[in-house]
C-alpha positions as CSV (number, residue, x, y, z in Angstrom):
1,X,50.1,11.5,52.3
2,X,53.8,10.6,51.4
3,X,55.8,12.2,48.1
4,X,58.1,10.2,46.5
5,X,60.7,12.6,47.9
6,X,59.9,11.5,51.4
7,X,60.0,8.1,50.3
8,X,63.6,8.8,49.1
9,X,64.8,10.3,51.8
10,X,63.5,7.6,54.0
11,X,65.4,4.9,51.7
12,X,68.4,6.7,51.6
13,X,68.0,6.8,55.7
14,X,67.8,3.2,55.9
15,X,70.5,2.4,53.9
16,X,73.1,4.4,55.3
17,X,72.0,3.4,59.0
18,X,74.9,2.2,60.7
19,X,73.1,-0.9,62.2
20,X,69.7,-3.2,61.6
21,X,68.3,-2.0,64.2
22,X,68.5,2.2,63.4
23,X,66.9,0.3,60.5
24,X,64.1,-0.6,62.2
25,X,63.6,2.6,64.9
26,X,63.7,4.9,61.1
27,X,61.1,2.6,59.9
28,X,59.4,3.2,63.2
29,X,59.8,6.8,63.5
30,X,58.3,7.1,60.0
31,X,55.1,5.3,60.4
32,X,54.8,7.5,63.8
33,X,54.7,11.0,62.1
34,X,51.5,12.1,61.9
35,X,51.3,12.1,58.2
36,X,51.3,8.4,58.5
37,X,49.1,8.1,61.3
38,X,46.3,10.2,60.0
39,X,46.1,8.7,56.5
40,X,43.4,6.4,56.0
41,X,44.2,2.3,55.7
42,X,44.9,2.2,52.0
43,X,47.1,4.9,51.7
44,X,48.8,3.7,54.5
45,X,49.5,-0.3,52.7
46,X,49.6,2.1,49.3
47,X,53.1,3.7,51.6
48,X,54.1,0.3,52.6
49,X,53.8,-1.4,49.6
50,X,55.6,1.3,47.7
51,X,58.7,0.8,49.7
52,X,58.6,-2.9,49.8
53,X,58.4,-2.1,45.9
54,X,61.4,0.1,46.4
55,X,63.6,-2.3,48.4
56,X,62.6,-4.6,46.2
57,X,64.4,-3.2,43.0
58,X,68.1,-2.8,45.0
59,X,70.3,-5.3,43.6
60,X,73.3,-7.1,46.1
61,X,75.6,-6.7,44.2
62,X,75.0,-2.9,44.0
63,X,75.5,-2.3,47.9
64,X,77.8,-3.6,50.8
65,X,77.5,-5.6,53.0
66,X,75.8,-3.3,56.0
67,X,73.6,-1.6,53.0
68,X,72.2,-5.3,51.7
69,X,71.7,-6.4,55.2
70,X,69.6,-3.1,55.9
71,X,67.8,-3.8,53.3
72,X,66.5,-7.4,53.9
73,X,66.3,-6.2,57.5
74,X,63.9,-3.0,56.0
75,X,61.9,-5.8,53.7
76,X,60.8,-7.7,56.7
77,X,60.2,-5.0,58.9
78,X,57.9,-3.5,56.0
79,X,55.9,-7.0,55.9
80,X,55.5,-7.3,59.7
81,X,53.7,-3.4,59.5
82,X,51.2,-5.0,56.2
83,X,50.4,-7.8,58.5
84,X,49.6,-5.7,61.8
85,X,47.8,-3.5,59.5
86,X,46.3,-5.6,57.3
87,X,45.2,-7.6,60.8
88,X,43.8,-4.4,62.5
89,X,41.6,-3.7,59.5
90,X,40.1,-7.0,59.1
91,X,39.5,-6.8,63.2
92,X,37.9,-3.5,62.6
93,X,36.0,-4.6,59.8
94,X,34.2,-7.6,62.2
């Protein structure tokens, strides 16, 4: 579904967005592309979890202050998608 280029290039997005909330609509736009949307539910968390993974490793004291805030703001955002998908496939599964 998603290379680890694309996975780059979507971190690279996100930390160089001006504001938390570009943050969130790249996040957004990302999960909307049809790549994303047609992949079944574990590659999908497999995508998620790799760039939780990702944002995981950047260190504070590495970025500035708009980049570390784009980060936590990316982390959450990422754990808010699990849990709507993690919720929609235990729905489906009922």
């Amino acid at each position: 579904m998603r290379s680890t280029n694309k996975r780059a290039q979507l971190l690279d997005n996100l930390l160089s967005a001006p504001s938390t909330e570009q943050v969130m609509a790249g996040i957004d736009t990302s999960i909307r592309e049809p790549d994303f949307e047609s992949a079944d539910y574990y590659e999908q968390i497999l995508f998620v979890n790799k760039m939780m993974f990702d944002l995981s490793q950047i260190s504070p004291l590495e970025k500035n202050v708009q980049e570390w805030a784009n980060v936590k703001i990316a982390r959450m955002h990422f754990y808010r998608i699990k849990c709507r998908l993690e919720a929609a496939r235990e729905k489906h599964c009922l």
